[in-house]
N, C-alpha and C positions, 0 to 999 in steps of 0.2 A: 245275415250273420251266421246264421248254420252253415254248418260244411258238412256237404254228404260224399262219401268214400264209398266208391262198388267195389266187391274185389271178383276177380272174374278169373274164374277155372279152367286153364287148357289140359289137354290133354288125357281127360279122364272119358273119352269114346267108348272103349268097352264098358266101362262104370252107366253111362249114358246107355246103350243099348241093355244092359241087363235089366236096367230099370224100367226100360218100356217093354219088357216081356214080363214085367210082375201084374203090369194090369194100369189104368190110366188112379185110380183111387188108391188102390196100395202104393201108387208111386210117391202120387201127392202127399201122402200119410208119412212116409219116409223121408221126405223133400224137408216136412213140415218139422218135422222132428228135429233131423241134421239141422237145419238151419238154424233152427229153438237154443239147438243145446251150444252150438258156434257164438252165438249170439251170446249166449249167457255168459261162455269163460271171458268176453272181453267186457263185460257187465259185472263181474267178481273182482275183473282186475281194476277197474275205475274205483267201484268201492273200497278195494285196498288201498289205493292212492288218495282217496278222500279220506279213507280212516288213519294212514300213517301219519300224514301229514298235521305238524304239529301248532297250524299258524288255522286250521280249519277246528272249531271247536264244536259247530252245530251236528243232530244227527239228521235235518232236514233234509241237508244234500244229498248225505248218504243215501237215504232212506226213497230220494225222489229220483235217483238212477233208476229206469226202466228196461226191460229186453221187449218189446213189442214185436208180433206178427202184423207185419203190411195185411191189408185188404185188397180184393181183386182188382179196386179199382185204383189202388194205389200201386201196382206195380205192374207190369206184363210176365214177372218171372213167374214159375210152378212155387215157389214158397220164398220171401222175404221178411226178414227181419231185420229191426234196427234197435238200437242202444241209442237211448236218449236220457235228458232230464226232464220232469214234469215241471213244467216252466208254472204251468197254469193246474187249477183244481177244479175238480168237480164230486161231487159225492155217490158212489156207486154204491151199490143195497147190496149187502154183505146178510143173507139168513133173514130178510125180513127188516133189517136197522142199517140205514142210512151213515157209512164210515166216509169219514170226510180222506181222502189219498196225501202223502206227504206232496210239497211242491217246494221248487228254490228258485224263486224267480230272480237270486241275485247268483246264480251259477253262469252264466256266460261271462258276468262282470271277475268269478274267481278264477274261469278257463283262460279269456284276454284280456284281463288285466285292466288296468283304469288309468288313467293322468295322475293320480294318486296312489296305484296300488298296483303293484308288479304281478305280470301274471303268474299264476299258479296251474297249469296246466292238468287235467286229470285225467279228462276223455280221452286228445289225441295220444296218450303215451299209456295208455289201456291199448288202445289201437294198435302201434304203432308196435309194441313189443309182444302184444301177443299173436296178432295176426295168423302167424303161422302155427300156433298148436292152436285156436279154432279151425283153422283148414284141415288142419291135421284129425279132430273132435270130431270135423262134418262129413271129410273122408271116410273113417275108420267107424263111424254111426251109417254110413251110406250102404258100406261093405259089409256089417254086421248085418245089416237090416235085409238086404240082398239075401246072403246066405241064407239064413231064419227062414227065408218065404219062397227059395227056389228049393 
């Protein structure tokens, strides 16, 4: 039932070779960053679209939208991130006390809809219309970062 979306960058070779003359750590450092903050503006826009919407009352949903960094072995790229919902919970230790994380295990049911319930779309139209100013966020983070360190 997930749908996963790459979006994949041509054309930025000089962008690509500055970054391998900053060093293999500062690149990653920069990769990790760009792709963090990309990740985020389409994680702002789902939360808009959960919080406009006037037929969504809980702040569960809201609250269980995520920006996550993939792990090495989750991906082969220099730094990935995904925008998910916490379908499921676990309790991370926040200072020493045990915070239980928000979770909406009925958010796929409000994204595709049900036999009863027309869908409500959040995630792909986060996606779908912001796309392009995260490119633009992870671009213009890539190029600032560059500068700063060359």
């Amino acid at each position: 039932m997930a749908a996963r979306t790459t979006i994949q960058v041509s054309g930025l070779r000089e962008l690509g070779q500055k970054m391998r003359g900053l060093g293999d750590k500062v690149a990653k450092q920069l990769a990790r960053r760009a792709t963090g903050k990309a990740a985020n503006v389409i994680k702002k826009a789902a939360i808009q679209k959960v919080v406009t919407n006037p037929s969504i009352e809980t702040g569960s949903l809201r609250d269980a939208i995520i920006a996550k960094k993939l792990g090495k072995s989750e991906s082969r790229d220099t730094s990935a991130h995904i925008v998910a919902v916490r379908i499921r919970g676990s309790r991370r230790k926040s200072k020493g006390k045990a915070r239980k994380q928000a979770t909406a295990p009925y958010a796929p049911l409000v994204e595709f809809g049900t036999v009863k319930m027309q869908a409500e779309p959040f995630m792909r139209p986060a996606f779908d219309n912001n796309k392009q100013r995260a490119l633009d966020v992870m671009v213009d983070t890539l190029r600032t970062g560059i500068a700063e360190k060359l």
